[in-house]
C-alpha positions as CSV (number, residue, x, y, z in Angstrom):
1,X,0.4,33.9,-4.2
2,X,1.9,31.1,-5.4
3,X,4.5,30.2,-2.2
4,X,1.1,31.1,-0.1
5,X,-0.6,28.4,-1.9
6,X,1.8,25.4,-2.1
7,X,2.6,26.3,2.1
8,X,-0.9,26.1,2.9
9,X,-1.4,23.1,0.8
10,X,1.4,21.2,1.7
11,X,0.9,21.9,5.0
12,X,-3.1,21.0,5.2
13,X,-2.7,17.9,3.1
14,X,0.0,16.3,5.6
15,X,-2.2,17.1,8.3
16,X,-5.3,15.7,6.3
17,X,-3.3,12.5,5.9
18,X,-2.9,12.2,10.1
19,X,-4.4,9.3,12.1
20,X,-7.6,10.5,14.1
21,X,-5.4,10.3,17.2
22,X,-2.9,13.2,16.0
23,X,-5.5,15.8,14.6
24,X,-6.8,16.4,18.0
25,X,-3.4,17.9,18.9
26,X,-3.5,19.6,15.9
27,X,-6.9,21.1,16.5
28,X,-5.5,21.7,20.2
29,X,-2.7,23.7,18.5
30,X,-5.3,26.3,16.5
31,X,-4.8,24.5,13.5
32,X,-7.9,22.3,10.7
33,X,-7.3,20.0,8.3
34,X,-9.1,20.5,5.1
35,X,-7.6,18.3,2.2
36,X,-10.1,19.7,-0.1
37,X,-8.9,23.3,0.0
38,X,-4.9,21.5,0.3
39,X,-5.5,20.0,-3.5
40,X,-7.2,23.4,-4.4
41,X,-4.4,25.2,-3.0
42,X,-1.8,23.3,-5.0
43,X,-3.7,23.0,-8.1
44,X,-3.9,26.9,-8.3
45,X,-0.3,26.7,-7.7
46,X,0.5,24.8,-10.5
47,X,-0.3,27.6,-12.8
48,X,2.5,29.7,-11.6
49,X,5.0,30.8,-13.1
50,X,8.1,30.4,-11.1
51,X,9.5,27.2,-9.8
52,X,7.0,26.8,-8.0
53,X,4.7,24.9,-10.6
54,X,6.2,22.0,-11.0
55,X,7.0,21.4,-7.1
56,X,2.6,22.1,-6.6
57,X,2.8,19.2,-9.6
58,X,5.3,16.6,-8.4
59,X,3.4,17.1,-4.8
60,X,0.2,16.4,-6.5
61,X,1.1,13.4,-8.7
62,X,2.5,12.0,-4.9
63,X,-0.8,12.6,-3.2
64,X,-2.9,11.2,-6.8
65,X,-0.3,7.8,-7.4
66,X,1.4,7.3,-4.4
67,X,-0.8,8.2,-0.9
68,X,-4.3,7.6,-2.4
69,X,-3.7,4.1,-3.3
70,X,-1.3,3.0,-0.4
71,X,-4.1,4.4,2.0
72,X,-7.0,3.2,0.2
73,X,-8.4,6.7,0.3
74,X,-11.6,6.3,-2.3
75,X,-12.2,2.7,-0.8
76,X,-11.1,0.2,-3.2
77,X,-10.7,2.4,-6.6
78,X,-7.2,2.5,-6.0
79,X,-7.0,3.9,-9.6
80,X,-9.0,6.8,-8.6
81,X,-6.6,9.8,-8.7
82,X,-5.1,8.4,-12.1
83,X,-7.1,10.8,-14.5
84,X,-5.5,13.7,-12.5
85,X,-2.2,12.1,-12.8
86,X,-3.1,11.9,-16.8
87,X,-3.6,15.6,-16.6
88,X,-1.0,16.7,-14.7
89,X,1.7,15.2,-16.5
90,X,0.1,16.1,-20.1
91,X,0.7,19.8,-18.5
92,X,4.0,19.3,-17.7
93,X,5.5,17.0,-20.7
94,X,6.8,19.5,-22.8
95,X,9.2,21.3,-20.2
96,X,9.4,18.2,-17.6
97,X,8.9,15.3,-19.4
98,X,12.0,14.0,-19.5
99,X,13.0,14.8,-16.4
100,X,13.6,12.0,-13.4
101,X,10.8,12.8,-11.0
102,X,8.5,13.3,-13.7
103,X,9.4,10.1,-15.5
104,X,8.6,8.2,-11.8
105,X,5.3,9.6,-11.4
106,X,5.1,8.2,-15.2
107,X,6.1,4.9,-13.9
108,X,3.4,5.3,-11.1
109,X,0.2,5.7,-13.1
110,X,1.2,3.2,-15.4
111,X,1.5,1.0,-12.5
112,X,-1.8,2.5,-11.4
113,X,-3.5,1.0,-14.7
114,X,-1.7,-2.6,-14.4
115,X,0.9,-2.0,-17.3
116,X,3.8,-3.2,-15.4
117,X,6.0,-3.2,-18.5
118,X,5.1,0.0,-18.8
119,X,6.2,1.2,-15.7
120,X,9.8,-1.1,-15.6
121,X,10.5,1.1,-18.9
122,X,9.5,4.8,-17.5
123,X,11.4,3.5,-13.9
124,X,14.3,2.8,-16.4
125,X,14.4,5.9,-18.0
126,X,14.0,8.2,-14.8
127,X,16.9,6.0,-13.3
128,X,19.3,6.9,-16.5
129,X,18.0,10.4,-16.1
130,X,18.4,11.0,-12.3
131,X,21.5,12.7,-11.1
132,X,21.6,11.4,-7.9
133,X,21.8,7.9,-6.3
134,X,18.5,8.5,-4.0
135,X,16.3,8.6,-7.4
136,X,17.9,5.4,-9.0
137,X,17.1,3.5,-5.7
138,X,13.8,5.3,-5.3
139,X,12.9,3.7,-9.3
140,X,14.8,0.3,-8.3
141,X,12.6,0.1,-5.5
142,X,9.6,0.6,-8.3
143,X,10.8,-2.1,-10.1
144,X,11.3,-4.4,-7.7
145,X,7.7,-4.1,-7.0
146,X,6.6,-4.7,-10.2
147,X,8.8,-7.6,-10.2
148,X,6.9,-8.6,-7.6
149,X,3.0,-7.9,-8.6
150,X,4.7,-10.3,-11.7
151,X,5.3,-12.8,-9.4
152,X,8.8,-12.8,-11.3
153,X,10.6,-13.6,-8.2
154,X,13.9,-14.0,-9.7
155,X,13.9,-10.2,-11.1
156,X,12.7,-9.1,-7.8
157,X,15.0,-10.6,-5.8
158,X,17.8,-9.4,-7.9
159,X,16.0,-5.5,-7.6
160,X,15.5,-6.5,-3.5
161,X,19.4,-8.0,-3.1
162,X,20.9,-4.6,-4.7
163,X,18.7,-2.3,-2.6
164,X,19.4,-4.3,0.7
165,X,23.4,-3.9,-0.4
166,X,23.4,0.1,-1.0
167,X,19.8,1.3,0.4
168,X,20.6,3.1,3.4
169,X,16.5,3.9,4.3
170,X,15.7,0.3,5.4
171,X,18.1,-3.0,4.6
172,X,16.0,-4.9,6.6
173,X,13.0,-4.7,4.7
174,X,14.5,-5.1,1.4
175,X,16.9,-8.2,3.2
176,X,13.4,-9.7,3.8
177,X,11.9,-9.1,0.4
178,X,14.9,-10.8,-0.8
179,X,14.7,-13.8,1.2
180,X,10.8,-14.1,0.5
181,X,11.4,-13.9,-3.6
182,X,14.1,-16.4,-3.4
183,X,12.2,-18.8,-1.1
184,X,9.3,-18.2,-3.4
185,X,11.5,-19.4,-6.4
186,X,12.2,-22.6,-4.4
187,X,15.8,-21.4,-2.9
188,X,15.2,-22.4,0.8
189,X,18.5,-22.4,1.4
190,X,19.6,-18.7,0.7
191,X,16.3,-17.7,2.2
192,X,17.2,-19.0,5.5
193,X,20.3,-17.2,5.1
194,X,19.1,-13.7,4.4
195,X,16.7,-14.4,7.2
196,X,18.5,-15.5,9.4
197,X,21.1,-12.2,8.5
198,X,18.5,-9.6,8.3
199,X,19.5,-6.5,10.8
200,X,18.4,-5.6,14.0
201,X,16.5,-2.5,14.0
202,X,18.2,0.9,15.4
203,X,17.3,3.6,17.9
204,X,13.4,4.2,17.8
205,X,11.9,0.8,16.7
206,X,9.2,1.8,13.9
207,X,6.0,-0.2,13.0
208,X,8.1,-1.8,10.3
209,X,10.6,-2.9,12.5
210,X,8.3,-5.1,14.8
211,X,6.1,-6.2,11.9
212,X,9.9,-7.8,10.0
213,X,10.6,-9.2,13.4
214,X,7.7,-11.6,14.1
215,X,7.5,-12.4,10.3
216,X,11.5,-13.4,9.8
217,X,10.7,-15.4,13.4
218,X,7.4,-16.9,11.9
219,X,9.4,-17.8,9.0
220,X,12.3,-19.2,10.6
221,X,10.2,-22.0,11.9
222,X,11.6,-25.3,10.7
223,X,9.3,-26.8,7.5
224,X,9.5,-29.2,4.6
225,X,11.1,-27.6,1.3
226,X,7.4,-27.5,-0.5
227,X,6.0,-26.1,2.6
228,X,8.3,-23.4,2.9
229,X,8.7,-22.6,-0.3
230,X,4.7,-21.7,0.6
231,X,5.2,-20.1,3.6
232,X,7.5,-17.8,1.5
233,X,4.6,-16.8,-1.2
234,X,2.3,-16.8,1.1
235,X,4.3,-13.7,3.0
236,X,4.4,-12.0,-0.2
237,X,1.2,-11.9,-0.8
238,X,0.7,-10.5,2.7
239,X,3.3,-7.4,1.6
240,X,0.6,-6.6,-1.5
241,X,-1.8,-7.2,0.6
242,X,-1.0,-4.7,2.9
243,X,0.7,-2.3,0.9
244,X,-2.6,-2.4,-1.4
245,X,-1.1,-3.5,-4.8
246,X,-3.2,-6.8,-5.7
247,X,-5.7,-4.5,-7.8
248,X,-2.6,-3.7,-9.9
249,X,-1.6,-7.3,-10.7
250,X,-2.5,-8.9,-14.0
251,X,-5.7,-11.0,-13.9
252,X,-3.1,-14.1,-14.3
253,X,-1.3,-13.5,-11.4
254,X,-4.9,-13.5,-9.6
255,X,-5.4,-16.4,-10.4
256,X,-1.7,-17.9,-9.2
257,X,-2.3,-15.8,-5.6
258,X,-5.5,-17.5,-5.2
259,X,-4.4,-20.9,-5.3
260,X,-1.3,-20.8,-3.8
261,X,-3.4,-19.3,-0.7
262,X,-6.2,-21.6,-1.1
263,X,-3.6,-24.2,-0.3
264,X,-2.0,-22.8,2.4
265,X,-5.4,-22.2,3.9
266,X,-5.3,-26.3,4.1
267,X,-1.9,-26.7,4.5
268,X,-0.2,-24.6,6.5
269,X,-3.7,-23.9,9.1
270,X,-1.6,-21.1,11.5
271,X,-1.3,-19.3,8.4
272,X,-5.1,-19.6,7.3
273,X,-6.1,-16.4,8.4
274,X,-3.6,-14.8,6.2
275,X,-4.8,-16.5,3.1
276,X,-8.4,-15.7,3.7
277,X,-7.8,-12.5,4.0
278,X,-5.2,-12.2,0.9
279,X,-7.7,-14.4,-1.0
280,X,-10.3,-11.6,0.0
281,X,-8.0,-9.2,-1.6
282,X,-7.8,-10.8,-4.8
283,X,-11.9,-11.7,-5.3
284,X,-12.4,-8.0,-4.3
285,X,-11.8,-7.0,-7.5
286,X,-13.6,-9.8,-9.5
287,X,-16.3,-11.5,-7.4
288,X,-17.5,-9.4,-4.2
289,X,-19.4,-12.9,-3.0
290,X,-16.5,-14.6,-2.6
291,X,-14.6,-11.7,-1.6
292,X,-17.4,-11.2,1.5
293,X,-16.8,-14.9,2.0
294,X,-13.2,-15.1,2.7
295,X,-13.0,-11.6,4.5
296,X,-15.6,-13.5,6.8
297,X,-13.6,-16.4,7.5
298,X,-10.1,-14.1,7.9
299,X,-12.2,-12.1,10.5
300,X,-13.2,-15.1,12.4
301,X,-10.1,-16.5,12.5
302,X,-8.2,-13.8,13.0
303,X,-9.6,-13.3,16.0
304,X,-8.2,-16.1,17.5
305,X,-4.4,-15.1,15.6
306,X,-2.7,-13.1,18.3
307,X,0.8,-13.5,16.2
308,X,-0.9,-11.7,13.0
309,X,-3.7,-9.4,15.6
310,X,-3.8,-7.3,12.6
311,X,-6.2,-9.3,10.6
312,X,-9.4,-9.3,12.3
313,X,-9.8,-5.6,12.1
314,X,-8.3,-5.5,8.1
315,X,-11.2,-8.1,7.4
316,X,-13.7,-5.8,9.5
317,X,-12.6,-2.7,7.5
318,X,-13.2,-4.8,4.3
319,X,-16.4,-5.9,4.9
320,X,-17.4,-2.6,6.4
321,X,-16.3,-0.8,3.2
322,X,-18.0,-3.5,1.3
323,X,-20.9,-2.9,3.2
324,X,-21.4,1.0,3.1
325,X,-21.5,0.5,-1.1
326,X,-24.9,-1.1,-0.4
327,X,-27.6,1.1,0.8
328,X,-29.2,-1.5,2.8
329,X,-25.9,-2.6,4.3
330,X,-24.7,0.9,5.6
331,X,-25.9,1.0,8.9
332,X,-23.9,-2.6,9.6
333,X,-20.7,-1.2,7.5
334,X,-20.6,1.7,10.0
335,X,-20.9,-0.8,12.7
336,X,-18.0,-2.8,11.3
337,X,-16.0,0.2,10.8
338,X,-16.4,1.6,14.1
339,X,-15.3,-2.1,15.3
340,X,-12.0,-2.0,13.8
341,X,-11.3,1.4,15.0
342,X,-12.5,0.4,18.7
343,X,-12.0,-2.8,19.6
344,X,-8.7,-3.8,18.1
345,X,-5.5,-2.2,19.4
346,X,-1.6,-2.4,18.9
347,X,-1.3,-4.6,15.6
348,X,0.8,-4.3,12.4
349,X,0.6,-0.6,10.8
350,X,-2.9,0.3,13.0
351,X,-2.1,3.5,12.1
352,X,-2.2,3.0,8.4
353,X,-5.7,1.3,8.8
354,X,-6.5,4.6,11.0
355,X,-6.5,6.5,8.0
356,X,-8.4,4.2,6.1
357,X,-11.1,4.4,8.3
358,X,-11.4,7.2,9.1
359,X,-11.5,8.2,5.3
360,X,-13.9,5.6,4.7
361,X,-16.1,7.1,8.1
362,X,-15.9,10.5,6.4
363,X,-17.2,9.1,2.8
364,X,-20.5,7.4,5.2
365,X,-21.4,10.9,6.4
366,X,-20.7,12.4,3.3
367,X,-23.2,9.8,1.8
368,X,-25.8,10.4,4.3
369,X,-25.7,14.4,4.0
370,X,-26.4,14.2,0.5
371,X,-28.9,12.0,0.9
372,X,-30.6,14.2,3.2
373,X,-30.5,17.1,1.0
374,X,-32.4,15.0,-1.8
């Protein structure tokens, strides 16, 4: 039973992870998506006794540390899957603890619960422990990121540098987080550079790809020292932003994020929308007034952004889920949700924010079923 199970998990959680779009070929094809009976599936699998196990568990710890964060999943608790993480590698320290993939899930939930430290060390120790080059990159990558959530941009960019030299997934994006820390650091110069070196992208142009190209053109645009030096923070922001990892920066690094866009907001005004919405991002997690605030000023001028179109419906989706936590507010957090899934079309990673909300549409009904039943 246990190959049965960790197939049919696999299988239904990748297909519980698709945008709206591609489950109706799916369910053309014969096949539902049921991620609650995928995660049952593996956790029975887990208990196996073959090889099996730990492959059900390393799949598990990437769905808990890894996809439910970066897709926002359970709404803003991006820490949400982290007790299961807790329990999965207590199970498995004894006869995997050491091992690389086990110390980069490690790595992960420590991430998960802000201890950056924490996580540089585990990402250390899974990179001495990994025997091949792919897991040392995979935990430099890590690193970097923490680097980054620091806002220690001289560590970053040397984590960024080294992956955009022997990375062979992407040296475009890492080329650009290189140029961003060292701009951010005050090194206008060498940003330019790396910007103005960064690859063109090859056959079959990803979301990635076009999202690197208007930012490295945005960025290229000619500004004063202090001003890009800005521009260059500001951008990085945008990446944890996006790739949803300001709830795991330190309260201190809140508070440098916030003013840096607060400025830009003022100085740099065809960047405003940006730092509302970053700003949003940050108060999300400390004061959801202001956060409802700025996500209202990022949606009305994002609007109006057509360079950055992907703002307006990341603001609508925050307020919506905003929104939907307040009984009286549900009925205009659907409306908001169903906005950014309707009316906004062919911006940065729409089909990352697909997922989101259609997650967050599925937690709504859920919500109002059991509130029927009451």
């Amino acid at each position: 039973m246990g190959s049965v199970s960790l197939g049919y998990g696999l299988f239904q959680l990748t297909v519980s992870l698709l945008p709206a779009k591609f489950v109706k070929v799916v369910q053309l094809l014969g096949f539902q998506s049921d991620r609650s009976a995928a995660l049952a599936a593996l956790m029975f699998c887990r208990t196996s006794r073959d090889m099996r196990a730990p492959l059900a568990s390393l799949a598990l710890l990437w769905y808990h540390s890894v996809v439910r964060p970066l897709l926002s999943l359970d709404g803003r608790a991006v820490s949400a899957g982290v007790a299961v993480c807790h329990q999965l590698l207590r199970e498995t320290e004894g006869r995997y603890g050491q091992a690389a993939l086990f110390q980069f899930f490690r790595g992960r939930l420590l991430r998960l619960e802000s201890d950056l430290s924490g996580a540089i060390g585990a990402y250390e120790v899974a990179a001495s422990q990994g025997q091949q080059g792919e897991v040392r990159l995979l935990c430099l990558h890590e690193i970097g990121w923490c680097r980054l959530l620091q806002l220690d941009w001289v560590e970053a960019f040397v984590a960024f540098s080294e992956l955009a030299e022997q990375s062979r997934w992407s040296k475009a994006f890492y080329q650009y987080l290189s140029a961003l820390c060292t701009g951010a650091s005050g090194d206008i110069t060498l940003a330019s550079a790396l910007l103005n070196d960064i690859p063109p992208p090859g056959r079959g142009r990803s979301e990635l790809d076009t999202f690197l190209e208007s930012r490295a053109a945005a960025l290229r645009e000619p500004r004063a020292p202090p001003a890009a030096q800005l521009a260059c923070r500001l951008h990085a922001y945008e990446l944890l932003y996006l790739w949803n990892a300001l709830p795991s920066c330190p309260q201190d690094v809140w508070k440098a994020v916030v003013e840096d866009c607060e400025r830009a907001a003022l100085e740099l005004p065809p960047l405003a929308a940006v730092a509302h919405l970053v700003c949003g991002g940050v108060f999300d997690n400390t004061c959801l007034r202001e956060a409802e605030r700025h996500y209202t000023r990022a949606l009305h001028l994002g609007k109006d952004d057509s360079r950055r179109a992907y703002v307006a419906p990341h603001a609508s989706y925050e307020l919506a889920a905003m929104y939907c936590a307040q009984a009286k507010r549900r009925a205009e957090g659907r409306a908001l949700l169903l906005s950014a899934r309707d009316d906004y079309k062919d911006y940065d990673f729409e089909s990352r924010l697909a997922v989101r909300i259609q997650a967050a549409l599925k937690r709504l009904e859920k919500t109002g079923r059991e509130q029927k039943s009451k």
